[in-house]
Structure formats: C-alpha cells, structure tokens
N, C-alpha and C positions, 0 to 999 in steps of 0.2 A: 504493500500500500504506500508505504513510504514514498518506494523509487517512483510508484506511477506519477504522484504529486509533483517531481521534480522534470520528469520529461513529458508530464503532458502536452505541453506547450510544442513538444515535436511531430505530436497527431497530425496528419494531413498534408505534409511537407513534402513538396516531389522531388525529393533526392535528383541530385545531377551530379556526373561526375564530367568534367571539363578537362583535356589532356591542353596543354600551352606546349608547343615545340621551343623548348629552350633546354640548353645545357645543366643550368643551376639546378641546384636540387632544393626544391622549395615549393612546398604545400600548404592552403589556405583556406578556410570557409567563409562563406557566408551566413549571416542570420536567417535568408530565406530556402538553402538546403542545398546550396552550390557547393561540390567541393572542387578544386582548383590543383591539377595537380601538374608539376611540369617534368617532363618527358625524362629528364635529369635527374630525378627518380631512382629512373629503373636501369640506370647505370650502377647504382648501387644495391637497389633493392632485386633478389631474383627470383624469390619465390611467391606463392604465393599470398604465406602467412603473412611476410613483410611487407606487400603491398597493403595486405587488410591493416595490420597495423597501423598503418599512416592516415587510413581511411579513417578506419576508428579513432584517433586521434584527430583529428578533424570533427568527426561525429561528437565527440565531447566537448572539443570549445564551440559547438552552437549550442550546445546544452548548457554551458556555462552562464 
C-alpha cells in the first residue's frame, strides 16, 4: 500500500524510450515518461541487464 501511494502518480504515462546518436554516455528522463538515452550507452553497456538498469534508473528519478 505504501509503495502504491508513492508511484501513483506514474499511472497512465506512455513510457518512450528515445535513442540520440551521440558518443557520450548519458541518460535522462523526463517528468512526462521520456526516457532519453544516447547510443554511447551501449559502448559500455552489453547486456541486457545493464541496459534495464539504466532504464530503471531513469524510471526512479520520474518517480522522484
């Protein structure tokens, strides 16, 4: 009950995931459910877990 209280506010949100072709490795949200991630990434990142990870991180500072 708790956790529902703190992300209800993420009900309804149409998740987007945005790829930006650039080298940097640098990933961003938005409040209305953009996550932003650039291609520089996945120079470092190779599986799959590690991509979720970065997602999910993202996922919690909209939540924040």
């Amino acid at each position: 009950e708790a956790a529902r209280r703190h992300t209800a506010h993420l009900d309804g949100l149409d998740w987007d995931v945005i790829l930006v072709r650039d080298k940097e490795f640098r990933a961003r949200s938005t409040p209305s459910g953009k996550i932003i991630l650039h291609t520089g990434c996945f120079d470092l990142l190779k599986t799959d877990e590690e991509i979720a990870s970065i997602i999910a991180h993202e996922v919690k500072s909209v939540n924040l």
